[in-house]
C-alpha positions in Angstrom: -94.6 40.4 -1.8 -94.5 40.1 2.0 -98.4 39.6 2.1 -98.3 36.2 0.3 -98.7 33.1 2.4 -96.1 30.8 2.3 -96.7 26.9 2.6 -94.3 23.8 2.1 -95.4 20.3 0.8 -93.1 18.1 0.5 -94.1 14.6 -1.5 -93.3 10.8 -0.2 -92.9 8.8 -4.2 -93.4 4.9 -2.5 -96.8 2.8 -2.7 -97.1 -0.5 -1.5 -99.0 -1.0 -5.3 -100.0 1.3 -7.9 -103.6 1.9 -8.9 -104.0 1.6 -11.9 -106.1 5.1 -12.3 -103.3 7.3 -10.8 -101.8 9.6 -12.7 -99.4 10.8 -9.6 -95.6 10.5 -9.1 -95.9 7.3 -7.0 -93.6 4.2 -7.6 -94.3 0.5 -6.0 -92.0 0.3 -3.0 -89.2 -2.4 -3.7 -88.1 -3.3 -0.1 -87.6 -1.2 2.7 -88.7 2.7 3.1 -85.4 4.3 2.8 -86.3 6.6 5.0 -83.2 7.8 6.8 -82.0 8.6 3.5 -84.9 10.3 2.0 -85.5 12.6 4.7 -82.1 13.7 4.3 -82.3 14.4 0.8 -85.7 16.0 1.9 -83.7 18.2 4.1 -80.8 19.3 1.7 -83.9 20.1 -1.0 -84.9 22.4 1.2 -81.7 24.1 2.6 -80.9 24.5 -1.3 -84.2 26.2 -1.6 -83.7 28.3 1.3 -80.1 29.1 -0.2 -82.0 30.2 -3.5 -84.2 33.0 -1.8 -84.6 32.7 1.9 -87.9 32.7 3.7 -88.6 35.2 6.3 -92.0 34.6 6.2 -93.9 31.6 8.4 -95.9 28.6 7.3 -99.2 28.8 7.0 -99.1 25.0 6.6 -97.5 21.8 5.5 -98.4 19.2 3.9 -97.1 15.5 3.2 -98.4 14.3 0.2 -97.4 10.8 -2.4 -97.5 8.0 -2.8 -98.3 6.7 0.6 -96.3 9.3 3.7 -98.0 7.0 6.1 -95.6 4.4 5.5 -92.7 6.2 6.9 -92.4 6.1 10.5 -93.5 8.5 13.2 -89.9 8.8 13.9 -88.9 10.1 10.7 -92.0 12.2 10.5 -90.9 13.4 13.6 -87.2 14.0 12.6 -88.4 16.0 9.8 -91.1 18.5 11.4 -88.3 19.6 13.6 -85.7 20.1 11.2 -88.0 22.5 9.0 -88.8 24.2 12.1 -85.1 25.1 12.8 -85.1 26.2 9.5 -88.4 28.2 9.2 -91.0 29.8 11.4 -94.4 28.6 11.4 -97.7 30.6 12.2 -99.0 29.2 15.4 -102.3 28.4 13.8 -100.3 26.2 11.2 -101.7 23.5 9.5 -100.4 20.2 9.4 -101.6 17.7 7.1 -100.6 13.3 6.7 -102.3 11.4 3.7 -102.7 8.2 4.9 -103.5 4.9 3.1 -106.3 2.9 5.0 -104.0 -0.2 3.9 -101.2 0.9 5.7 -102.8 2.5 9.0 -101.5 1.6 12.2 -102.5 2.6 15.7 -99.0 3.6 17.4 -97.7 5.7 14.1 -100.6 7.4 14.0 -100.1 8.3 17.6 -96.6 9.4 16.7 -97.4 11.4 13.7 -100.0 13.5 16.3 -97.2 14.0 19.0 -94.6 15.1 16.1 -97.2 18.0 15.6 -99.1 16.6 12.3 -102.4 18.0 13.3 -104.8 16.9 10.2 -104.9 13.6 8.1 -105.9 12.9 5.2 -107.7 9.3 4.5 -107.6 7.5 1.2 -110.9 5.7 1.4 -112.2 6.0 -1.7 -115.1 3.7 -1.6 -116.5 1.4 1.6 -117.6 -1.2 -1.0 -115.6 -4.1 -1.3 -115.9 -4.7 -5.4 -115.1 -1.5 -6.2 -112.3 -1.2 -3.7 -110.9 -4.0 -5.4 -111.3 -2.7 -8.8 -109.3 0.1 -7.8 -106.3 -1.7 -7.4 -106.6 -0.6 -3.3 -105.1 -2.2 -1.3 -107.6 -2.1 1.9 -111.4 -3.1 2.3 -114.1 -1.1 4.2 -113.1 -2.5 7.5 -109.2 -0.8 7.3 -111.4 1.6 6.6 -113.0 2.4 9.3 -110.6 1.1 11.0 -108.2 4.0 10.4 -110.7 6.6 11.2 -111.0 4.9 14.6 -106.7 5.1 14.9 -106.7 8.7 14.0 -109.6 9.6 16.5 -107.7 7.5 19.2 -104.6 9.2 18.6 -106.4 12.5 19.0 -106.7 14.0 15.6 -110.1 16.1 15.2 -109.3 16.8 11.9 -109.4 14.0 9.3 -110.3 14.3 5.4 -111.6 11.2 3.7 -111.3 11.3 0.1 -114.2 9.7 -1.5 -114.6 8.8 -5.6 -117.7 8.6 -7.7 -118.5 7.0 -11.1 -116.2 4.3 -10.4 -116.2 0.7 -12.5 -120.1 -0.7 -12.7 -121.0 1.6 -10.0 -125.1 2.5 -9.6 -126.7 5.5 -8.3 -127.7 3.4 -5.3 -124.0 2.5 -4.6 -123.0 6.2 -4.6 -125.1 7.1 -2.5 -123.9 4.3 -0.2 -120.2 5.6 -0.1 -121.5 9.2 0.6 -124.0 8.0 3.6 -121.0 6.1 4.9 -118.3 8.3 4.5 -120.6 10.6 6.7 -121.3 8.1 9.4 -117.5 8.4 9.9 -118.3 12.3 10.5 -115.1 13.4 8.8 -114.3 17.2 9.0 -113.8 17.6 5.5 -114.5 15.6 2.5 -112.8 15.5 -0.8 -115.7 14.0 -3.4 -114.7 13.9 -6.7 -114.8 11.7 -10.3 -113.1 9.2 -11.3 -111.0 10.2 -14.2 -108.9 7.9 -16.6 -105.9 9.5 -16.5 -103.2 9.4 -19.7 -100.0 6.9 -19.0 -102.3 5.3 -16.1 -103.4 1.3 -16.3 -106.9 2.5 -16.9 -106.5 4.2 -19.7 -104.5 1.7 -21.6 -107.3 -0.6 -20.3 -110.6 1.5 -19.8 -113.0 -0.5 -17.2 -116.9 -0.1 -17.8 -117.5 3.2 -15.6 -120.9 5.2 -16.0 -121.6 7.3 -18.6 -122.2 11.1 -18.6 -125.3 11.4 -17.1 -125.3 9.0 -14.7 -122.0 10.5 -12.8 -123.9 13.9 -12.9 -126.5 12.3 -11.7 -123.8 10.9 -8.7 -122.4 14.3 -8.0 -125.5 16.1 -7.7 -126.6 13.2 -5.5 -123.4 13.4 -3.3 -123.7 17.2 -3.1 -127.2 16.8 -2.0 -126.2 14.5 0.8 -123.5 16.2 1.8 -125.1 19.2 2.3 -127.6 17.6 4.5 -125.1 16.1 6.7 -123.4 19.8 6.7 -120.8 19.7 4.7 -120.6 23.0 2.6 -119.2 23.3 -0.9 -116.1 25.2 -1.4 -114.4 23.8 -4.0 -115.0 21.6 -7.2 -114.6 18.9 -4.8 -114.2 19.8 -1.4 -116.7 20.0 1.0 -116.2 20.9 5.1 -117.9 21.3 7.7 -118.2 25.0 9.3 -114.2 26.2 9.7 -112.6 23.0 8.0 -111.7 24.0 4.7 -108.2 22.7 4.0 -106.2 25.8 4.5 -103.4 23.9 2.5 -105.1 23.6 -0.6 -106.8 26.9 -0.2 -103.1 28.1 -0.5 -103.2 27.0 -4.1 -106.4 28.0 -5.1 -105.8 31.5 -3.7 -102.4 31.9 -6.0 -100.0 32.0 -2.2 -96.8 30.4 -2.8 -95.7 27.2 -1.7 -92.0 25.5 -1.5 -91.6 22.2 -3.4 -89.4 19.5 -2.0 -89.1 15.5 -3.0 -89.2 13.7 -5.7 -91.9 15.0 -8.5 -92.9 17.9 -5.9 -94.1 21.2 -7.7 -93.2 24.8 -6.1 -94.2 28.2 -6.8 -92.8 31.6 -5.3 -93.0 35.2 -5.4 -89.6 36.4 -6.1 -88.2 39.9 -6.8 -87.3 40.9 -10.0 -88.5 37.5 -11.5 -92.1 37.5 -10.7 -94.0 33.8 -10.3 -91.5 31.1 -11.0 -92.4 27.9 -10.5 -90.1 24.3 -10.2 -90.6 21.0 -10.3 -88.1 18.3 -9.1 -86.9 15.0 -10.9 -89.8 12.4 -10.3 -87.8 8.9 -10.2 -86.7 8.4 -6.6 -82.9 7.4 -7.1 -82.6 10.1 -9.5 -83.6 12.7 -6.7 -82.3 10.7 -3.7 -78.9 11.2 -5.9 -79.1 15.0 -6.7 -81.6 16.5 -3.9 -79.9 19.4 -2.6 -78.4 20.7 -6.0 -79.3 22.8 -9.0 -79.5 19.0 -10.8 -82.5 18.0 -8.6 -84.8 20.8 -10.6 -86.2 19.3 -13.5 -88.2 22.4 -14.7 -87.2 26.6 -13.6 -89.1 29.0 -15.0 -90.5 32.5 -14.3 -94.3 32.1 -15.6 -94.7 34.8 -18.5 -96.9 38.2 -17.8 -99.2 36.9 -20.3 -99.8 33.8 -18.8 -100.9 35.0 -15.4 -104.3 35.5 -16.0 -105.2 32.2 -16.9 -102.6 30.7 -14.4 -104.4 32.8 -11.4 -108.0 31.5 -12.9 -107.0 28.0 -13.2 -106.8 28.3 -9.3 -109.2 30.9 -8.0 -112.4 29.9 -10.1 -112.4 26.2 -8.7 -113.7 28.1 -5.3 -117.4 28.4 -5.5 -116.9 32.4 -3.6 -114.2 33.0 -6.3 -112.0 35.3 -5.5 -111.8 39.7 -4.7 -110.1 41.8 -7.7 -107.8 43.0 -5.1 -106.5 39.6 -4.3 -105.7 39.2 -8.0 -104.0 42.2 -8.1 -102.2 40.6 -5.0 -100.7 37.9 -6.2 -100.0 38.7 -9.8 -98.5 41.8 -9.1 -100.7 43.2 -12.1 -103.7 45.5 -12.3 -107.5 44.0 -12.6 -107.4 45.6 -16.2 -105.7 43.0 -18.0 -108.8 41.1 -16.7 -111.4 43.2 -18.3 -111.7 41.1 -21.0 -111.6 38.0 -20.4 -114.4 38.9 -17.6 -116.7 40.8 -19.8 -116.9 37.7 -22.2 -117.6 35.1 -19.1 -120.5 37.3 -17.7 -122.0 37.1 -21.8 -121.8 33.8 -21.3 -123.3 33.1 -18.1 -120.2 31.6 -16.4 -119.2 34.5 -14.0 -121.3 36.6 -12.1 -119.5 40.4 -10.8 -120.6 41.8 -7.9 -118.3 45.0 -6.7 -114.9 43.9 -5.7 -115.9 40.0 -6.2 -115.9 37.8 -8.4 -117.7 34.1 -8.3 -118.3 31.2 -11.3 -122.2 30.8 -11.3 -123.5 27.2 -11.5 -123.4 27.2 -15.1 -119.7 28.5 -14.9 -118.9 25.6 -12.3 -120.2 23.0 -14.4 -118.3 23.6 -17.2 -114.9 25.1 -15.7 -112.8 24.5 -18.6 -115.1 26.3 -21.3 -114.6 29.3 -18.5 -111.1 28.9 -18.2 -110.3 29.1 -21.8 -111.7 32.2 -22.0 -108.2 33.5 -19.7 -106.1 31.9 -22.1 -103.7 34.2 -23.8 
């Protein structure tokens, strides 16, 4: 399916310290970044990928995810743009996203990381208030902060995300709304707001902190999306708000259903391939288990062609966190089935008040946003 966007993300395992509410494939850094070595076995991930099916078409964007990418190097984030672009074409709109810990920001990688061709980051802040910052296990305070902001404007990005959490240990209404009214004085293009969750296998949930109860975090969000509308960030997404043009095209690659290639440790892929359908991968998540196998079948820790039956929930899961949901064509699209199958499971969302059809489109109402995973049951097999 030519038509499908095509993305990479490739994901950096190492953290300077875990927090103890993350639930990602990230692993407290033990000496040195080996980073000569990892972006070789980043390299030989993706050659074996491109072995697998190769990739006429562009980028539409990459992303570096973790763990903490900002503590490799511009070098090596330099070394590894240009191999992928002798290996693949990119659109010449492409986006290029960095997450960046405030905690480990620093002035001239940042300025390397813009000359390599990274051309959005993607801030950590999480909170601007000191208590809570600590009990998140962060490792920077408000000023780092701010601080990086100022690093990454220097160094010419004009495209920065700061990722912001509510509902955080002992946190009041009043202290929300401080975090939003100073994420915003930082005028970010795009803002990821979003609840704090306890996560399974995470330090918090073996160990719950005191954290608001249900209606005081609903209280927080519609608070947060009030201010952030005011300051002009639009809703798109559960948790994503931009201003006008600054969606993150990355992540709108997922939500959409376009496929994506999957390289480091713990990374997750999903292609379009002929004669198998959607198969998605995952890689081995420990980093001297990858580092040892990257570039062979043994890397792949999970293979599998996503089952017919499956699809329509799978496309759901990703379309219906958009607030403008998604055309009938486009599922049609990237499924590669017809909007039939979906007749169902649509007609018994608009009974309940969680969809609304209009034509070719279709959109979660507010009721439908606010309780996403009653909706999305409803696409289950």
């Amino acid at each position: 399916m030519p038509s499908i966007p095509l993305a990479l993300y490739a994901h950096f395992p190492w953290c300077v310290r875990k927090c103890p509410y993350c639930d990602f494939n990230s692993h407290t850094l033990r000496g040195e970044v080996p980073e000569d070595a990892y972006i070789d076995a980043l390299l030989r991930d993706l050659d074996w990928e491109l072995a697998q099916a190769p990739e006429a078409r562009p980028l539409c964007s990459i992303f570096f995810g973790g763990g903490t990418p900002s503590l490799f190097s511009g070098r090596a984030l330099a070394r590894l743009l240009d191999a992928i672009a002798a290996r693949l074409s990119c659109a010449p709109d492409v986006e290029i996203t960095l997450e960046a810990n405030p905690g480990t920001a620093d002035a001239q990688n940042f300025a390397d990381y813009r000359k390599a061709g990274v051309n959005r980051l993607s801030i950590g802040v999480q909170s601007l208030n000191p208590f809570h910052l600590e009990a998140l296990g962060r490792i920077h305070g408000p000023d780092e902060a701010h601080r990086a902001v100022d690093y990454a404007r220097r160094a010419g990005f004009d495209n920065i995300n700061l990722d912001l959490m509510f509902a955080l240990p002992r946190q009041t209404l009043e202290q929300a709304r401080a975090d939003v009214d100073g994420v915003c004085a930082l005028a970010p293009e795009h803002v990821s707001y979003y609840h704090l969750t306890l996560e399974p296998n995470t330090e918090f949930h073996r160990h719950p902190p005191p954290v608001p109860d249900s209606d005081l975090a609903c209280a927080m969000l519609e608070q947060g999306q009030q201010l952030l509308a005011q300051r002009g960030y639009a809703q798109y997404e559960v948790s994503a708000y931009a201003r006008p043009g600054r969606p993150a095209r990355h992540n709108l690659n997922y939500w959409e259903f376009g496929d994506y290639l999957g390289i480091g440790a713990g990374a997750h892929g999903k292609r379009t391939v002929a004669g198998r359908g959607v198969v998605r991968h995952a890689k081995h998540k420990h980093p001297k288990s990858y580092l040892d196998a990257a570039g062979t079948p043994a890397a792949l820790q999970e293979n599998k062609a996503v089952a017919a039956a499956d699809l329509p929930f799978e496309f759901a899961m990703n379309a219906l966190r958009l607030n403008q949901g998604f055309p009938l064509a486009l599922y049609e699209e990237r499924t590669g089935q017809d909007r039939a199958v979906l007749r169902n499971p649509l007609g018994r969302a608009q009974a309940q008040g969680l969809l609304d059809v209009q034509g070719e489109r279709v959109r979660p109402t507010a009721l439908g946003r606010a309780h996403l995973n009653a909706l999305l049951t409803l696409f289950l097999p």
